[in-house]
N, C-alpha and C positions, 0 to 999 in steps of 0.2 A: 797641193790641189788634188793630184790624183789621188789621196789619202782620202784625203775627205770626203770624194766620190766610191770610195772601199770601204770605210772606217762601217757604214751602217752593215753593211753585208757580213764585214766580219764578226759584231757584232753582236747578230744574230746565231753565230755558233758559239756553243759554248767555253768557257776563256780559257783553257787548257787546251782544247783542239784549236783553239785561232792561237795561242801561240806558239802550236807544234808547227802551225801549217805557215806562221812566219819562219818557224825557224828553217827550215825546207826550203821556202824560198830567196832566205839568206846563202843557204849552202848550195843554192844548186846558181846563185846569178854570177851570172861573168863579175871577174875578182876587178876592180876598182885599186887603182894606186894609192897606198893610205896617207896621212896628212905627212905634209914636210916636215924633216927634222928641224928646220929654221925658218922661223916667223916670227911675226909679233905675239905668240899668245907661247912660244916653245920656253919652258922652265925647267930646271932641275929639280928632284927629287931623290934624297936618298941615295946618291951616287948615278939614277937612271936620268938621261934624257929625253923627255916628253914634249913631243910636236906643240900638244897643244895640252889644257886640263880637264879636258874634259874624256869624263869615261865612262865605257858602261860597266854598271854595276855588276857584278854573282848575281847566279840566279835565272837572267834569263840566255845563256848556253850553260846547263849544266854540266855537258860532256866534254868540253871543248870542239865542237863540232864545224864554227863557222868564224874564229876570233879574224881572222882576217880578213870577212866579208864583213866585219864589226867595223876594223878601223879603215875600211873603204869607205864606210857611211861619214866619215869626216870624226871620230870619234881618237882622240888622242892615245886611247890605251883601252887595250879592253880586260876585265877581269872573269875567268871563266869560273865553272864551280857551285856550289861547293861539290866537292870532291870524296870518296872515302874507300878505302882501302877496299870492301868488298862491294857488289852490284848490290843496290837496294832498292825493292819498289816504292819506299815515303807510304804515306798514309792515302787511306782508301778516297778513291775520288766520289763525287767532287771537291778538289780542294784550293782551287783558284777561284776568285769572288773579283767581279769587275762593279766599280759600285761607282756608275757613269756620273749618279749624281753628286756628288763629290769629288771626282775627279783622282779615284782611289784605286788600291785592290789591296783584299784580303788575303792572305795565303797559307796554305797551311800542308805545304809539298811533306816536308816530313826527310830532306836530302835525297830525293832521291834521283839517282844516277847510276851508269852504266860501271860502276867502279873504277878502280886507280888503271888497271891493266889497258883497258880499253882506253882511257884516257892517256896514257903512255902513250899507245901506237898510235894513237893519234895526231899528239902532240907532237910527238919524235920527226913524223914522216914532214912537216911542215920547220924543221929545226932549218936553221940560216935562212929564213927569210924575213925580212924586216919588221917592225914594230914593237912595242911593248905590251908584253901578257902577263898578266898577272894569274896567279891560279890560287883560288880558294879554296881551305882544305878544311875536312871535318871529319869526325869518328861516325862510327855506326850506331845503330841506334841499342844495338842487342850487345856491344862491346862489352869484355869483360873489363880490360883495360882499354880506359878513353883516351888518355896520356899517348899510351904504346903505339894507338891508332894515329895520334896526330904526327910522333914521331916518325911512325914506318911512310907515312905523305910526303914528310917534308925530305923522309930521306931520297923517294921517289922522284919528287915531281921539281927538288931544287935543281938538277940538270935541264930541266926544262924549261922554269920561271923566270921574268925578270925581277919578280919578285912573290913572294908567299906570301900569302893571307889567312891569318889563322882565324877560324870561323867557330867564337864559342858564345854569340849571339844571339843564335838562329831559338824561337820560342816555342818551335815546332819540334823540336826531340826533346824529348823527357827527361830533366836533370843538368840538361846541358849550358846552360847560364849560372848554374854555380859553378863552373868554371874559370868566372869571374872574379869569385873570393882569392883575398889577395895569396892563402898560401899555395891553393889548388895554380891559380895562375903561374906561381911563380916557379914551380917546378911543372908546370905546362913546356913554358917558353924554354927552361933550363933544358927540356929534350929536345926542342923542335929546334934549338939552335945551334945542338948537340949533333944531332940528327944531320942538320945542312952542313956542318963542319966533314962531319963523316962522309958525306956521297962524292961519289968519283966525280972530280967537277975539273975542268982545263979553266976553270975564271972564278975569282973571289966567289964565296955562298951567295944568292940574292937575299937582300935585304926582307926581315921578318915584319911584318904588316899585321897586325892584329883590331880584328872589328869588334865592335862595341856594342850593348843596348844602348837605346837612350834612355831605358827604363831603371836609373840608375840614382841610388842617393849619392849626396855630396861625400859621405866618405868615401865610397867606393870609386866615387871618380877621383877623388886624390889616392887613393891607393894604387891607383891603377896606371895614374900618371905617376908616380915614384916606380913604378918596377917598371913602366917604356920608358922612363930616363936609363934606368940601372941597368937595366936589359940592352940598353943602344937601340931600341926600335926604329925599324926602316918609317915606320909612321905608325897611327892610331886611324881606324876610318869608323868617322864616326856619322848614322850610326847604321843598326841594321832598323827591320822593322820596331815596331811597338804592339805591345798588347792593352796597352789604355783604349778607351772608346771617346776621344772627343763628339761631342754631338757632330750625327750626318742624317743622312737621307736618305738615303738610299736601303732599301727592303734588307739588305744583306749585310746592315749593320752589326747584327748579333751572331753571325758566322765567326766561329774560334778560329785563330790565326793572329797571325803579325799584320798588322797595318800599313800599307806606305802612300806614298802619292800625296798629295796637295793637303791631307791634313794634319800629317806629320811633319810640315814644314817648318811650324814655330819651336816645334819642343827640341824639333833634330838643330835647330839656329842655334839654341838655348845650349843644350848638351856642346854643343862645336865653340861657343863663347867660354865654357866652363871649363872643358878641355885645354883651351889656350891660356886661360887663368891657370889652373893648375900645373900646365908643365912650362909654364913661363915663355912660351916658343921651342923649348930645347927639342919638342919633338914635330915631326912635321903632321897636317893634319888632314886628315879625304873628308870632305865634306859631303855629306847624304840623304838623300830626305827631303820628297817635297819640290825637286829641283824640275821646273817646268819651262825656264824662261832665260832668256842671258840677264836678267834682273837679277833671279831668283840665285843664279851662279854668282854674280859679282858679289852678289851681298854676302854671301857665303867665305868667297876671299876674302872680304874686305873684313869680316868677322874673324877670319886665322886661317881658314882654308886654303892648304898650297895646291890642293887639284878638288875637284869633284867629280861624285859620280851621280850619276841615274836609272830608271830603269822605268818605273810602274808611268812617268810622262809619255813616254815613247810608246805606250799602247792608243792615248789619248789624240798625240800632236807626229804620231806616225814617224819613219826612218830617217826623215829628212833633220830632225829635231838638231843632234851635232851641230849638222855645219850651219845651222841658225843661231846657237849661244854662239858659237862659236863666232861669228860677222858678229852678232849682237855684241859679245865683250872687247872686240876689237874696237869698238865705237865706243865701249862704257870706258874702256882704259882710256882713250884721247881725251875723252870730256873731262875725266876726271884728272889727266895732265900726269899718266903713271907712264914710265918707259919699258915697263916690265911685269910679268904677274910676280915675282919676287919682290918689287917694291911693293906692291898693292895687299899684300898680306897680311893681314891683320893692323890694318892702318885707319880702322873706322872711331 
């Protein structure tokens, strides 16, 4: 309610400074106790236990700045990032696109963040306190070696994750999705898990997470699904933005960027059905895209998704959104007579 009495105000500034000026008022509000390890909606993952599945997506804390005023909002896990070895400012603003009438946003940041350093001490200073973080990583844009870049991340930041998310999706740095070709990928992951082997760690590596386009042919999704089998991937999260244009409305349809929000919600179902066909279940999957609703979540599961994330809803249906799928899929499990989001996995 009180969103919705804000939502115009904010609105009306433009959608990079409303989302500087949430994230500010995430970090500065009294911290919130984050969801219970045990409940009806708590699943495994990967070896990690997750309260609940629902999480927020990369992207919107690039620095790791506020992950645990994230999972106070009722949000299961939060994923920070992406991340990259030096500070970089992304591409020239403006490059956030709120596109109300669709129920979208454009973006076209370009990674940009306070680099890995900054993200270290920050990270470090919040180390033994509860929840799961995910941290998303990526190379620079000016990188001679991209590979070196993702490795010297994961060497970094696997003391600190509960799990790594390798970020060679994003549509907004140049080159960086043929990363997805299956040779480049596979001595990708052969460092990044090289890399986590290597770092001074007192507990097993965190599990390697690797994001997806959806912008993706059939062979490349089966290619991709035989090296996260071969590889052991902690999961595939599928997917990031898109660069398609399905028909909108909105004036700022032709803004270059990656898509998300409610119109990328069939193709990102599609890619998440394809994915689970492809790796047969052996790999677990984040469901992405479009996720507005505890509908919009279940259907997602019940598609192969063992957790989902969000991000471009929560500018729309405001902070409160978590712990609303959240009560929402506690009532869709009953109805539909599951004892567990484990059982409800890809059961449609």
């Amino acid at each position: 309610m009180i969103y919705a009495l804000l939502r115009p105000l904010l609105f009306r500034l433009e959608a990079e400074s409303a989302h500087g000026l949430a994230l500010r008022a995430l970090r500065l509000s009294p911290r919130r106790a984050a969801a219970r390890g045990q409940g009806p909606l708590a699943t495994d993952v990967a070896g990690i236990a997750f309260p609940n599945p629902i999480g927020m997506a990369a992207g919107f804390d690039k620095d790791g700045e506020a992950p645990d005023a994230l999972l106070g909002l009722g949000f299961g896990f939060a994923e920070v990032g992406s991340i990259t070895p030096l500070p970089q400012p992304g591409n020239p603003r403006p490059r956030l696109f709120r596109l109300a009438e669709d129920r979208a946003v454009i973006n076209r940041m370009g990674f940009n963040n306070g680099g890995a350093q900054a993200a270290v001490d920050r990270l470090e200073a919040r180390a033994g306190r509860p929840g799961v973080i995910g941290i998303n990583i990526g190379a620079n844009k000016d990188s001679a070696d991209r590979i070196a870049d993702y490795a010297t991340m994961a060497r970094l930041m696997a003391p600190l994750a509960s799990y790594l998310a390798v970020n060679v999706s994003s549509p907004n740095t140049p080159g960086l999705r043929a990363l997805q070709d299956e040779a480049a990928l596979t001595a990708l992951l052969d460092a990044v898990i090289a890399a986590c082997d290597s770092a001074s760690l007192a507990r097993p590596p965190p599990p390697v997470f690797l994001k997806v386009a959806p912008d993706l042919e059939p062979a490349d999704i089966d290619a991709i699904a035989r090296i996260a089998i071969d590889k052991r991937l902690g999961a595939l999260i599928v997917s990031n933005t898109t660069v398609s244009r399905p028909p909108l409305r909105s004036p700022h349809a032709g803004e270059a960027g990656g898509l998300s929000g409610a119109p990328l919600k069939d193709l990102a179902q599609q890619r998440l059905r394809d994915f689970r066909r492809a790796t047969g279940g052996a790999v677990p999957l984040v469901g992405v895209g479009g996720i507005a609703s505890a509908e919009d979540a279940w259907a997602r599961i019940r598609a192969g998704a063992s957790l989902v994330q969000l991000y471009s809803a929560m500018v729309y249906e405001g902070p409160g959104i978590a712990h609303r799928i959240g009560k929402g899929m506690e009532r869709l499990m009953r109805r539909d007579g599951f004892a567990s989001i484990a059982e409800a996995v890809g059961s449609e």
